[in-house]
Structures are given as C-alpha cells and as structure tokens.
C-alpha positions in Angstrom: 0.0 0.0 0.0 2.0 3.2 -1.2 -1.1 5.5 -1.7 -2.4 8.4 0.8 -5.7 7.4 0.5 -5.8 4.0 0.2 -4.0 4.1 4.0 -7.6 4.8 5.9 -10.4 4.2 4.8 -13.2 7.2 5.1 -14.8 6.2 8.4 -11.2 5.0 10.1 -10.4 8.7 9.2 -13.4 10.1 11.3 -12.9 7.6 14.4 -9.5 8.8 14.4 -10.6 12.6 14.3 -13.1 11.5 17.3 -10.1 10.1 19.4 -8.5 13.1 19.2 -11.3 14.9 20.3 -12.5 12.8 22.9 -8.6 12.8 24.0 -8.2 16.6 24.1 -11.0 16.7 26.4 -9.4 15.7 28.5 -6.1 18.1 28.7 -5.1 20.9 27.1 -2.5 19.5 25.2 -3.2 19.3 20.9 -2.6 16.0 19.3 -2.3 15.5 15.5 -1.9 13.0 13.0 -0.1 13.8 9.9 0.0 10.8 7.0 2.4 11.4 3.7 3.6 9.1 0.5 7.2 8.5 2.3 10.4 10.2 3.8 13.7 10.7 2.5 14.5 11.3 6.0 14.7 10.4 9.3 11.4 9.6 10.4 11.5 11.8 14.1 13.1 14.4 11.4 10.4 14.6 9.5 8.0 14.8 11.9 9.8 17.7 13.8 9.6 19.6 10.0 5.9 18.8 9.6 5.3 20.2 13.1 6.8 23.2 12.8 5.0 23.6 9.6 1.7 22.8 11.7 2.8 25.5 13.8 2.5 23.1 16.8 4.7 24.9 18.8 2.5 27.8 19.4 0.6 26.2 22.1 0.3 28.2 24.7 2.4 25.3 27.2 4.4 24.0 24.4 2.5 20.4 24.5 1.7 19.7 21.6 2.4 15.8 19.8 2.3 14.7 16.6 1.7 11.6 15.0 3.7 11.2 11.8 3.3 8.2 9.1 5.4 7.9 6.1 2.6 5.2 4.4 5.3 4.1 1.5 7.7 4.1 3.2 6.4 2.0 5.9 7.4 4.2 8.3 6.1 6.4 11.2 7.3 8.6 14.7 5.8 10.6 17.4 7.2 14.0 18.5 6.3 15.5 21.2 6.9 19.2 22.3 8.9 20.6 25.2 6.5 21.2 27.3 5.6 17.4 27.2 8.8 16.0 26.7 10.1 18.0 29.9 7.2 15.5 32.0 7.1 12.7 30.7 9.8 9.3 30.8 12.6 9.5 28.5 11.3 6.5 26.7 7.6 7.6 26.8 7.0 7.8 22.8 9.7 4.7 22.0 7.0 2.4 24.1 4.0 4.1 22.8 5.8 3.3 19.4 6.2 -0.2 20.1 2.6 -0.7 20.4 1.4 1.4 17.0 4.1 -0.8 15.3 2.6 -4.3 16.5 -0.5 -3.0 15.0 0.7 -1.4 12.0 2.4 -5.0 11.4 -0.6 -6.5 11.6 -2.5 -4.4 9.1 -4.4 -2.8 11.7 -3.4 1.0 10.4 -6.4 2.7 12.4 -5.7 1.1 15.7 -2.3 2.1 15.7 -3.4 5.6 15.4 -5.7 5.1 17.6 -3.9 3.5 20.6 -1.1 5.9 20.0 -3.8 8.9 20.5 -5.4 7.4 23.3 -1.1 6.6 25.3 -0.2 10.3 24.2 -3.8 11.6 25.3 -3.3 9.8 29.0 0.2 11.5 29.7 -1.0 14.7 28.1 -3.7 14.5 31.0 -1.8 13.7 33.7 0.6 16.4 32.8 -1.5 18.9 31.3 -5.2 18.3 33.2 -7.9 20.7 31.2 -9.1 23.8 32.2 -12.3 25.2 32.2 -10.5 28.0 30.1 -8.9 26.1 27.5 -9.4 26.6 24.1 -8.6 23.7 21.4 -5.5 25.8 19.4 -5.2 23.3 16.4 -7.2 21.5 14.3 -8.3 17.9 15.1 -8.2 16.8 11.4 -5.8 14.4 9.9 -3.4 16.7 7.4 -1.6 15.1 4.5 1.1 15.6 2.6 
C-alpha cells in the first residue's frame, strides 16, 4: 500500500478525528496526525519539519504531539513538544511506538493511530489536566502531505 488514500479508509479517518477529540477533552495539550507518501528522511526528522509547519509549537504550554506516518515508506514517529517531553519518561513515545508498530504490522493502520492517541492523550492529562479555560489551538483533522 503506497497510496495516501488507500492508507484509511473514510470512516477509520473520522474515528481517528473523534479520538482526538475525545482525547483533548481531557487536557489541554493538541494532538495531530499527519499521514504522507514517504520520507527521505529520518522519520522523528520529518516529523519535527511537519510540526513546525503545523505550527504546533505555538501552544500556549508547548505540548503539543504529533503523529507522523510515512505510508510508503512503511514508516512512522511521534514528537512530542517541550512542554511534554520535559514531563514525561525519557522512553515515553519509544513504548508508545512499540505498540502502533505491532498494529501497523498486523495491518491494523487505524488502531495504531488510535492507541497511540489514546497513550499520548493519557500522559498529556496527567501532565496537562484541562481547564475550564482552555481553548482547542489546532485542528483535530488528519493533514496530508
């Protein structure tokens, strides 16, 4: 499977979009999932460039995550911003990795996604708890390249 759309079907798309939701309300950190062709790159590197081009460092505490898949390249990482990476375990994202790639090995694209939402939403609540005040400073939808 090399194709962009062929990756997610229509309605794995929107369940995705929902666990984002339903994990934002839950903290005020921003999660988003970003899916290209492939990477001529590092993975993490191209991740960090596709979050900066998200602007997902303008949070207002610097906790936002990304989760980037490189769909030809059978490929994928998830960077997480200063504000999260100063909480959490050094190898936080490598074991949240190892589960999406046990999934993605077994075809099972949109539970990856999914459980990789749901272990980033989890330590974005414990670290970031939400506030009545909070405001949801990115978009929820998957972007493409």
């Amino acid at each position: 499977m090399s194709k962009v759309e062929d990756f997610l079907s229509k309605s794995e798309e929107a369940e995705i979009v929902e666990a984002i939701c339903l994990a934002e309300k839950n903290t005020s950190g921003e999660i988003r999932v970003h899916i290209e062709k492939e990477t001529t790159i590092a993975p993490i590197d191209r991740a960090v460039e596709v979050f900066n081009m998200l602007k997902m460092e303008n949070t207002k505490d610097r906790n936002g995550v990304i989760i980037y898949i490189a769909v030809k390249s059978k490929q994928f990482a998830i960077y997480g911003d200063k504000g999260i990476n100063d909480k959490v375990a050094d190898d936080f994202w490598d074991s949240t990795k190892d589960i999406m790639a046990s999934h993605f090995r077994n075809g099972e694209n949109k539970l990856a996604i999914v459980n990789g939402i749901h272990n980033a939403g989890e330590q974005l609540k414990n670290h970031f708890p939400f506030e009545d005040d909070d405001v949801d400073e990115l978009s929820n939808e998957i972007s493409k390249g």
